[in-house]
LUMVOVEX-209160 format. One record per residue: residue number from 1; residue in three letters; z negated, y, x negated of N, C-alpha, C, O in turn. Coordinates in nm, 4 decimals. Atoms other than C-alpha are relative to their C-alpha. Layout:
// residues N
(NUM, 'Ala', (Z, Y, X), (Z, Y, X), (Z, Y, X), (Z, Y, X))
...
***
This chain:
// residues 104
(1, 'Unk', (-0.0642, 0.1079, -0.0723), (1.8616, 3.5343, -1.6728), (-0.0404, -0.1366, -0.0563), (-0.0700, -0.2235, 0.0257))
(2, 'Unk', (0.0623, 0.1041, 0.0697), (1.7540, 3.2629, -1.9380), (-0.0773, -0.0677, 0.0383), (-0.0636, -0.1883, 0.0586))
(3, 'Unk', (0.1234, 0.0121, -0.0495), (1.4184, 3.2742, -1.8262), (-0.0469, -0.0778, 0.1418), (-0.1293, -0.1623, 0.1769))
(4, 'Unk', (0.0056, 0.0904, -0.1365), (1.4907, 3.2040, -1.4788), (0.0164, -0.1445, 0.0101), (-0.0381, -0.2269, 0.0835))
(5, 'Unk', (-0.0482, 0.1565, -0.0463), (1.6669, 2.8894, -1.5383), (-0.0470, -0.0685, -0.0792), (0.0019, -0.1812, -0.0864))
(6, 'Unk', (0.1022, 0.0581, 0.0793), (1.4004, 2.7984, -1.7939), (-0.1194, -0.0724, 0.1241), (-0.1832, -0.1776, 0.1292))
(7, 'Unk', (0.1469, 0.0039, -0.1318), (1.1455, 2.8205, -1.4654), (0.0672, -0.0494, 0.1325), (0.0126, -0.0196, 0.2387))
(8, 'Unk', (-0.0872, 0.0728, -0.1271), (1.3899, 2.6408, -1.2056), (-0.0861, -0.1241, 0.0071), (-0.1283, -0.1892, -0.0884))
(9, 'Unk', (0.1359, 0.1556, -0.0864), (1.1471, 2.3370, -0.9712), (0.1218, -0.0593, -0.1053), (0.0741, -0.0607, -0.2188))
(10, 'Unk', (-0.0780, 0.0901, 0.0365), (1.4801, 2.1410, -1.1128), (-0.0626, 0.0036, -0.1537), (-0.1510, -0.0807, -0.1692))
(11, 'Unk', (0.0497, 0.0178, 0.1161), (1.3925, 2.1966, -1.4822), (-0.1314, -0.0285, -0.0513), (-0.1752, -0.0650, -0.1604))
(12, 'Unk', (0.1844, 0.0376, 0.0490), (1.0180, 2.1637, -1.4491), (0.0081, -0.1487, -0.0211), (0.0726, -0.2208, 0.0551))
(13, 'Unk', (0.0415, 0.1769, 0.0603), (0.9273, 1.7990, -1.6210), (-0.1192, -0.0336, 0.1162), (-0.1190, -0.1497, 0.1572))
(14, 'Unk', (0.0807, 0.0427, -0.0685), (0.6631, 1.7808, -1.4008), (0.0292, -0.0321, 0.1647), (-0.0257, -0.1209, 0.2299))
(15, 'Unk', (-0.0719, 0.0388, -0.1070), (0.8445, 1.7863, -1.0904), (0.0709, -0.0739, -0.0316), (0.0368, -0.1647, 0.0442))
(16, 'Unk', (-0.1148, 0.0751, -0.0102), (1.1384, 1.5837, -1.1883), (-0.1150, -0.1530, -0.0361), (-0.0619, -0.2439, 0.0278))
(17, 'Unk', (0.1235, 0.1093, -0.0047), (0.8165, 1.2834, -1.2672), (-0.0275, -0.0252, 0.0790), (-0.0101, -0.1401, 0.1196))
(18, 'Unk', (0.0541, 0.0283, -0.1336), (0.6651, 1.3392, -0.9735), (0.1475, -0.0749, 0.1169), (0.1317, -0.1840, 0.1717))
(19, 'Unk', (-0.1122, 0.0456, -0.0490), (1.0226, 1.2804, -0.7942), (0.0181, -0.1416, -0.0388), (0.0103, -0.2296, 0.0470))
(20, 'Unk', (-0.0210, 0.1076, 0.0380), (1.0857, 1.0034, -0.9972), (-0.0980, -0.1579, 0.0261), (-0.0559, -0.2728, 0.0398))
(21, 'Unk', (0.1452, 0.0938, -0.0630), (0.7096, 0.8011, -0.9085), (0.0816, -0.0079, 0.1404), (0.1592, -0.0995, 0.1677))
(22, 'Unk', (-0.0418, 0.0155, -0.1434), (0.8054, 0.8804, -0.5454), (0.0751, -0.1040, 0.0090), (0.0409, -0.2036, 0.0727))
(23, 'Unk', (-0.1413, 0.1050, -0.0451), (1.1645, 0.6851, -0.5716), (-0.0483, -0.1215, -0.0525), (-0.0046, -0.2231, 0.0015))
(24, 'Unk', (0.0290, 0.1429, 0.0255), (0.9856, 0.4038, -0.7677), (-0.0642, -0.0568, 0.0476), (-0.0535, -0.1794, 0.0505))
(25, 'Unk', (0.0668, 0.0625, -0.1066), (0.7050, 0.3891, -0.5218), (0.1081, -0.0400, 0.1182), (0.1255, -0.1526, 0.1648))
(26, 'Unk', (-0.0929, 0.0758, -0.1183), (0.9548, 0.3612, -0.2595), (0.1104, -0.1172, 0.0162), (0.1583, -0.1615, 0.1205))
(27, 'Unk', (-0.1024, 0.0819, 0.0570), (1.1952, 0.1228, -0.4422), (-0.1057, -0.0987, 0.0271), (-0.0757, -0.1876, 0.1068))
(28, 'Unk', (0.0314, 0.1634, -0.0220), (0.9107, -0.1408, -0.4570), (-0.1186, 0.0021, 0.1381), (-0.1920, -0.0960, 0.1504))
(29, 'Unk', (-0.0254, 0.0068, -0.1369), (0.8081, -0.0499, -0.1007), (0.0374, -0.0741, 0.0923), (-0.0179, -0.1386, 0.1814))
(30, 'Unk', (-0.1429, 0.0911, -0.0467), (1.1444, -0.1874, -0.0132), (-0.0257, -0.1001, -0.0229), (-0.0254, -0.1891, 0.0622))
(31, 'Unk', (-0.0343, 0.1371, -0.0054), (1.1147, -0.4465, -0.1837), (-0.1005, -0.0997, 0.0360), (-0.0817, -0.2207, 0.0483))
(32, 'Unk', (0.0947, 0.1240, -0.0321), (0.8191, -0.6106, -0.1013), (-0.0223, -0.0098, 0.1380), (-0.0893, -0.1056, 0.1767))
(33, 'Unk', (-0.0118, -0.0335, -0.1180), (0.8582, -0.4940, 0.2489), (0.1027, -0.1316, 0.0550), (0.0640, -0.2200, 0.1314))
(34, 'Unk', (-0.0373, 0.1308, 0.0391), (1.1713, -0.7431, 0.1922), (0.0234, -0.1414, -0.0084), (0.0983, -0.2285, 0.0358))
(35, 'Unk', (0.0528, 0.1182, 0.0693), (1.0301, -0.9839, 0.0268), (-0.0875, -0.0695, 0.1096), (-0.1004, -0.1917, 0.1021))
(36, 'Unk', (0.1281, 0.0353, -0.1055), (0.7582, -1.0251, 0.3355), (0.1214, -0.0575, 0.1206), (0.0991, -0.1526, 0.1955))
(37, 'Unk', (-0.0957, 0.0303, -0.1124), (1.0633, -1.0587, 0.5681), (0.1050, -0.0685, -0.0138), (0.1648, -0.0831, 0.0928))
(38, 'Unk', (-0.0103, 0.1379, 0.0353), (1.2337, -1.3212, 0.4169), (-0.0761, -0.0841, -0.0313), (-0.0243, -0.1949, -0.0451))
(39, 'Unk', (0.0867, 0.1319, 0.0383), (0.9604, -1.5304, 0.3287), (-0.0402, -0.0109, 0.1787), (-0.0002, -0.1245, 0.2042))
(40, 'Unk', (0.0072, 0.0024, -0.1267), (0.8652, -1.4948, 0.7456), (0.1567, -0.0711, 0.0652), (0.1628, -0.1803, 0.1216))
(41, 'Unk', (-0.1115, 0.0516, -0.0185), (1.2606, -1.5175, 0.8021), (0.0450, -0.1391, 0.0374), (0.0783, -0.1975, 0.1405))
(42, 'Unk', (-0.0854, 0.1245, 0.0825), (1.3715, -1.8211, 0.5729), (-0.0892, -0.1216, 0.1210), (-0.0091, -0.1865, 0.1883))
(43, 'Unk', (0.0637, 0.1518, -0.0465), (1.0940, -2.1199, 0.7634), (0.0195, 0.0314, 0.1921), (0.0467, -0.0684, 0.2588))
(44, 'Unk', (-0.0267, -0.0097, -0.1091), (1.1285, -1.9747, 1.1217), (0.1457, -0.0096, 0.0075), (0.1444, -0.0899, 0.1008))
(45, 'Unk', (-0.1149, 0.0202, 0.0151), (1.5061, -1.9884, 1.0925), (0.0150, -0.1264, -0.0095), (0.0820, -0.1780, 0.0799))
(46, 'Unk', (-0.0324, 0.1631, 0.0591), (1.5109, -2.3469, 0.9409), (-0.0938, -0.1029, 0.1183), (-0.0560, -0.2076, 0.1709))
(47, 'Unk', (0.0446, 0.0762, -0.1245), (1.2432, -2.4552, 1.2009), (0.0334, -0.0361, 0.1551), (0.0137, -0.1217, 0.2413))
(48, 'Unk', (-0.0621, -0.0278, -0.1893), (1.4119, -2.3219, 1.5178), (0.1224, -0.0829, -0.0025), (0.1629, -0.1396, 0.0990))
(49, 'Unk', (-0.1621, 0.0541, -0.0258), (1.7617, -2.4675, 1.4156), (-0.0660, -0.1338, -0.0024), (-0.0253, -0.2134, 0.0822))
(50, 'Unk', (0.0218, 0.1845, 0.0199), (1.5699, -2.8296, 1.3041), (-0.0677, -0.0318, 0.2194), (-0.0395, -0.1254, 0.2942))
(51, 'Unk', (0.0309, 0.0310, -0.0978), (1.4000, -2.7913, 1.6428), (0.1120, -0.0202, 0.1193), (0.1028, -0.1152, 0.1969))
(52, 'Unk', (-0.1122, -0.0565, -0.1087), (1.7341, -2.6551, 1.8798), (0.0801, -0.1618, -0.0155), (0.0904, -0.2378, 0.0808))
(53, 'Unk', (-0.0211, 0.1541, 0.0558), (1.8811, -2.9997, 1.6859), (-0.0810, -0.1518, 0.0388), (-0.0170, -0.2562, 0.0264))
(54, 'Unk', (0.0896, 0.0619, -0.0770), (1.6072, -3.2155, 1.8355), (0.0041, -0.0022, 0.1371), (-0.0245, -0.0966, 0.2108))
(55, 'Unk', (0.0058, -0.0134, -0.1690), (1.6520, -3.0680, 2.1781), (0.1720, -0.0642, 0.0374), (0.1977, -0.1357, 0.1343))
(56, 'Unk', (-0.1316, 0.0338, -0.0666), (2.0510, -3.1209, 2.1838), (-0.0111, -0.1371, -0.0136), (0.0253, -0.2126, 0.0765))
(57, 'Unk', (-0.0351, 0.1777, -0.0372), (2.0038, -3.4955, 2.0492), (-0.1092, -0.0954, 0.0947), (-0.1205, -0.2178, 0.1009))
(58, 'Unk', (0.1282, 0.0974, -0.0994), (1.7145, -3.6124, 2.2921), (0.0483, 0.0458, 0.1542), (0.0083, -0.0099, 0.2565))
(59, 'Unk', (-0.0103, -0.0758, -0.1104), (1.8482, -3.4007, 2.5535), (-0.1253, 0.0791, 0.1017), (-0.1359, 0.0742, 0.2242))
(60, 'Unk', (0.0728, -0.0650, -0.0577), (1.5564, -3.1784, 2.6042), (0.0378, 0.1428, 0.0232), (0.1299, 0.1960, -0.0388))
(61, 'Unk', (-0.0842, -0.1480, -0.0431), (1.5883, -2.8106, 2.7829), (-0.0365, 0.0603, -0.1429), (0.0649, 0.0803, -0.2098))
(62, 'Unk', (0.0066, -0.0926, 0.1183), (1.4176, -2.6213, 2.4536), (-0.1447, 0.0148, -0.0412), (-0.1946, 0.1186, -0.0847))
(63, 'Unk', (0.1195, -0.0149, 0.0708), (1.0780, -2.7323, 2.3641), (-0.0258, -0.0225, -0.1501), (-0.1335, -0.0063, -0.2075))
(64, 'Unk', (0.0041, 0.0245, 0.1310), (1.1631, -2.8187, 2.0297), (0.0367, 0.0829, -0.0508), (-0.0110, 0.1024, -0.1626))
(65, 'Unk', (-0.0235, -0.1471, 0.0610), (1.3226, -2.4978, 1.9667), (-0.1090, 0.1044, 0.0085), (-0.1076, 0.1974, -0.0721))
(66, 'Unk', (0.1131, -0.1149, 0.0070), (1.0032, -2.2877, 2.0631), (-0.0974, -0.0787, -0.0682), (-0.1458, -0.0253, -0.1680))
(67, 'Unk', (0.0589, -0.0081, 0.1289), (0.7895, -2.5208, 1.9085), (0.0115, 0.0196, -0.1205), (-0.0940, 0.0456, -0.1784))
(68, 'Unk', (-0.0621, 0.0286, 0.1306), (0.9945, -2.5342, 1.5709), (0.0132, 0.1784, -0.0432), (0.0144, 0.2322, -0.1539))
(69, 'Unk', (0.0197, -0.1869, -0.0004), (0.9947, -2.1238, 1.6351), (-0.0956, 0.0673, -0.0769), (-0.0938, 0.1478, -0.1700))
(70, 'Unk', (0.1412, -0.0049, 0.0399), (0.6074, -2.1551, 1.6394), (-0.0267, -0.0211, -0.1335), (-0.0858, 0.0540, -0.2111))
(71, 'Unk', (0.0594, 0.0439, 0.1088), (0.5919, -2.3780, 1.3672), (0.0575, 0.0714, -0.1573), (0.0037, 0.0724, -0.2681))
(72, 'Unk', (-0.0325, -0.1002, 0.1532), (0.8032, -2.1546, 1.1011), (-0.0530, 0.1442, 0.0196), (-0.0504, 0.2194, -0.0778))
(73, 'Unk', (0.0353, -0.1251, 0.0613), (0.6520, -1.8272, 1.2152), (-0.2014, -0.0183, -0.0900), (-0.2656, 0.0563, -0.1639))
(74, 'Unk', (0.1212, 0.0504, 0.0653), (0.2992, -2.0406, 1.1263), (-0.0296, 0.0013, -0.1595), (-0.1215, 0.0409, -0.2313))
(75, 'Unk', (-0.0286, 0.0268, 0.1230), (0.4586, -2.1480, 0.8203), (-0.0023, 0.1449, -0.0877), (-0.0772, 0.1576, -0.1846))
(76, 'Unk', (-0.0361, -0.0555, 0.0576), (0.5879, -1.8346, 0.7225), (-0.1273, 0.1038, -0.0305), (-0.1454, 0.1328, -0.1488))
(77, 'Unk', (0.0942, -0.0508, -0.0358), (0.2729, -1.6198, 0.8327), (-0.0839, -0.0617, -0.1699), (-0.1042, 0.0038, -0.2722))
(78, 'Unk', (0.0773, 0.0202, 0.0995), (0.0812, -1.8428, 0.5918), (0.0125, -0.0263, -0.1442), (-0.0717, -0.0740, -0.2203))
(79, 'Unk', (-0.1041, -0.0024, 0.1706), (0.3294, -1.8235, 0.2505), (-0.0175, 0.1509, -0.0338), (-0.0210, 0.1948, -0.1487))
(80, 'Unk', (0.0349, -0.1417, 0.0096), (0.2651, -1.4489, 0.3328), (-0.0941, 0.0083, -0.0333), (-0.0965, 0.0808, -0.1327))
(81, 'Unk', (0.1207, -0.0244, 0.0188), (-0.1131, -1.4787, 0.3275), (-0.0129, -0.0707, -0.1573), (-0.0944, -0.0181, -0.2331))
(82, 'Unk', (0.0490, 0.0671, 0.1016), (-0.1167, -1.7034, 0.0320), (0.0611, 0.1235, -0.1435), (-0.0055, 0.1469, -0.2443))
(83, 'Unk', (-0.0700, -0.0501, 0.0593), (0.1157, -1.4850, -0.1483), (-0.0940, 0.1621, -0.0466), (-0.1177, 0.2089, -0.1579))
(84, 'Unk', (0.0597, -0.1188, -0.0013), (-0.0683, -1.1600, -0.0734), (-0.1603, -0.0034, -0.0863), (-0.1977, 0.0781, -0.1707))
(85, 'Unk', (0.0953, 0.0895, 0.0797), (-0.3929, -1.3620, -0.1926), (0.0310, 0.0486, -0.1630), (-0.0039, 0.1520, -0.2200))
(86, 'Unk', (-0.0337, -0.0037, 0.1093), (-0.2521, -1.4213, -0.5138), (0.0107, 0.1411, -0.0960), (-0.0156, 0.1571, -0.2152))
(87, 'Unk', (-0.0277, -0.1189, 0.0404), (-0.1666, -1.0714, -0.5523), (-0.1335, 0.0808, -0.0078), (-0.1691, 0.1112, -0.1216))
(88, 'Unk', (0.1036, -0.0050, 0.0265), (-0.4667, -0.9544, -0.5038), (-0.0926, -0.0197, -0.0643), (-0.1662, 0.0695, -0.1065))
(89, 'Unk', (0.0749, 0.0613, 0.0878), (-0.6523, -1.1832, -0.6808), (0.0654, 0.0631, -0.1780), (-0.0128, 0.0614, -0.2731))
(90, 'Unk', (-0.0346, -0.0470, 0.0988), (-0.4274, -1.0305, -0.9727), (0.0077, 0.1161, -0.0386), (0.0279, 0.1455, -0.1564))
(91, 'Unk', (0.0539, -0.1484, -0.0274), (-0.4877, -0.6864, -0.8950), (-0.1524, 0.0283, -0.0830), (-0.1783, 0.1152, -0.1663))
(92, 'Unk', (0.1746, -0.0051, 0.0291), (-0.9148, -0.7756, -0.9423), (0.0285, -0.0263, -0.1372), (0.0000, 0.0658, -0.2139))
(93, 'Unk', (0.0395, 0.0475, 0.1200), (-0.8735, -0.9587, -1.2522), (0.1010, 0.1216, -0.1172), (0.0738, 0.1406, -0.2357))
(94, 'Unk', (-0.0466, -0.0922, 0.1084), (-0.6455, -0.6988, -1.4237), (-0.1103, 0.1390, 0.0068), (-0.1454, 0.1710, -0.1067))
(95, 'Unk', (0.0784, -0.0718, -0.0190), (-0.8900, -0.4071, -1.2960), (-0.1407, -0.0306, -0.0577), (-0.2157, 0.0467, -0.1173))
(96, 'Unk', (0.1445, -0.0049, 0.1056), (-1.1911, -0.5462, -1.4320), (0.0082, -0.0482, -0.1535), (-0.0972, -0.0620, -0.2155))
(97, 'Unk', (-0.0311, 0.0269, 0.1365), (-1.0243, -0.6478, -1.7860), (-0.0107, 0.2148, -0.0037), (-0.0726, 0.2755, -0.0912))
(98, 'Unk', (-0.0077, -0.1627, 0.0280), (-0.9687, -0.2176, -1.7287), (-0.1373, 0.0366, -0.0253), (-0.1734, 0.1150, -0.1131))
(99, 'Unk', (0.1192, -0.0895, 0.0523), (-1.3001, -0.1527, -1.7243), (-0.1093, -0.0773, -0.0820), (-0.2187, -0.0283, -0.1096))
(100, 'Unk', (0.0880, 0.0536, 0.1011), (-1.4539, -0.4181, -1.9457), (0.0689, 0.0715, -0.1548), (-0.0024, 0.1251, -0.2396))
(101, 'Unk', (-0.0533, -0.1037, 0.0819), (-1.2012, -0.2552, -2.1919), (-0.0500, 0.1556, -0.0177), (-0.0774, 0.1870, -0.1335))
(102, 'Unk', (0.0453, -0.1198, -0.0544), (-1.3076, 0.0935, -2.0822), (-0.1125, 0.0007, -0.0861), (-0.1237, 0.0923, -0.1675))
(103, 'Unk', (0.1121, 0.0002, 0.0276), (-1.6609, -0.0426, -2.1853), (0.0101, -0.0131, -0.1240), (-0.0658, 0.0575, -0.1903))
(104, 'Unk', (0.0175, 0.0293, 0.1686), (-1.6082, -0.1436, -2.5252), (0.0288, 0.1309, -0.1151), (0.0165, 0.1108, -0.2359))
***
């Protein structure tokens, strides 16, 4: 009986690792998943209300609200790209410190 519950998937170390990668891949998943949808969010939100605010005091029907729409999903679009950039760019430079290390 020992034996068995020596050899249980639950007691294997190597499964309960593998489990554990999974939930941390998926934890920062989430979060950068997130992170992409508030930074898109936060300037389209703040643009549409500054624009909707423009239309009630000029008394226009709602071109300042779709442009101001436009102009934060522009905004936000390109805080994403810059962001993703960055990341990237920090991805390369840690990967080739790996294999200039590697080399030595």
């Amino acid at each position: 009986m020992s034996g068995y519950i020596v050899h249980m998937k639950f007691w294997n170390i190597k499964n309960v690792m593998k489990k554990y990668r999974y939930e941390k891949e998926t934890i920062l998943a989430l979060s950068i998943f997130t992170e992409v949808a508030w930074t898109i969010a936060i300037p389209v939100v703040i643009f549409t209300l500054l624009g909707r605010y423009i239309d009630k005091t000029y008394e226009y029907p709602f071109v300042f609200t779709l442009l101001g729409g436009a102009v934060g999903i522009g905004i936000g679009i390109w805080i994403v790209y810059r962001r993703a950039w960055d990341i990237y760019d920090r991805i390369d430079r840690l990967s080739k410190e790996n294999i200039n290390n590697d080399n030595k």
